[in-house]
C-alpha positions as CSV (number, residue, x, y, z in Angstrom):
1,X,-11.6,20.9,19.8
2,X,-10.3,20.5,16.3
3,X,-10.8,17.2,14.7
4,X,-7.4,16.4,12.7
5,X,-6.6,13.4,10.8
6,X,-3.7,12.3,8.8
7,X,-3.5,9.7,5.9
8,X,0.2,8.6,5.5
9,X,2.3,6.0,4.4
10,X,5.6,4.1,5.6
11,X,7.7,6.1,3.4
12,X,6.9,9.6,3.2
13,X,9.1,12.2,3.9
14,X,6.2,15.0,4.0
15,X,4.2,13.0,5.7
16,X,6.8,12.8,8.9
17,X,7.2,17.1,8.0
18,X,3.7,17.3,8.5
19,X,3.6,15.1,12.1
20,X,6.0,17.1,13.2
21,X,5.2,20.4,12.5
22,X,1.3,19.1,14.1
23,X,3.4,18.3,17.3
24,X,5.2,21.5,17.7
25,X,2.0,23.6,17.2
26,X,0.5,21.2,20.0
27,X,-2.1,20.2,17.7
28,X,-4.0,16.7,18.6
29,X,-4.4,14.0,15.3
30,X,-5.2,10.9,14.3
31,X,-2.5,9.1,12.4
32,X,-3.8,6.7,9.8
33,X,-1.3,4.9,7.6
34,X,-3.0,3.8,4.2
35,X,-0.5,1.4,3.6
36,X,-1.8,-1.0,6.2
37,X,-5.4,0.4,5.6
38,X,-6.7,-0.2,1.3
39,X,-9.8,0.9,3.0
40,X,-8.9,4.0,4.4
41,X,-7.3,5.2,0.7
42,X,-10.3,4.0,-0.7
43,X,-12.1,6.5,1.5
44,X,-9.7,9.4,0.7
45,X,-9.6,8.8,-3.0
46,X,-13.5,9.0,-2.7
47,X,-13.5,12.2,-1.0
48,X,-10.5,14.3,-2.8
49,X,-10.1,12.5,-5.7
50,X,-6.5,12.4,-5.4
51,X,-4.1,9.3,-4.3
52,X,-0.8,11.2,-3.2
53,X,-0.2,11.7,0.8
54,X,0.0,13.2,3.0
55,X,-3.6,14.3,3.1
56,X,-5.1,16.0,6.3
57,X,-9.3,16.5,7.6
58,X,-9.1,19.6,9.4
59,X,-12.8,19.3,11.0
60,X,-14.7,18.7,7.6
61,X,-12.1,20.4,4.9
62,X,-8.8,18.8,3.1
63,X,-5.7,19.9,2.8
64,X,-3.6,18.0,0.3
65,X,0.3,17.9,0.9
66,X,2.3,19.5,3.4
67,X,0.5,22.6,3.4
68,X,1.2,24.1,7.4
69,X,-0.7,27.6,6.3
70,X,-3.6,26.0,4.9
71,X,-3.8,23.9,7.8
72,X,-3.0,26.3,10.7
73,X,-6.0,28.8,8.8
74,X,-8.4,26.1,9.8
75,X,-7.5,25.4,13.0
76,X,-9.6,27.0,15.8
């Protein structure tokens, strides 16, 4: 089972690209919107150094942006 989690915000447009290209593939994630959580940004600006979103955890790697080949060539 893959482990997928997306840091978003309200305003996004790749961020909805990237929610919906997860649900046509059928792939399960977590949703969190950095916007409502300082804490959560905090935690991704810690990890990848970077502030922009949407940023995805595919198991234990990062994908920055809406990258759907990147992502799909760590999915199991």
């Amino acid at each position: 089972m893959n482990k997928v989690t997306v840091y978003t915000t309200n305003s996004c447009p790749y961020c909805v690209m990237l929610k919906n290209f997860l649900e046509a593939q059928s792939i399960e994630y977590k949703d969190v919107n950095v916007q409502q959580d300082p804490l959560a940004m905090q935690y991704v600006m810690n990890q990848t150094g970077q502030m922009g979103v949407p940023q995805t955890k595919v198991n234990d790697e990062w994908v920055l942006g809406f990258d759907p080949d990147k992502i799909m060539s760590l999915v199991n």
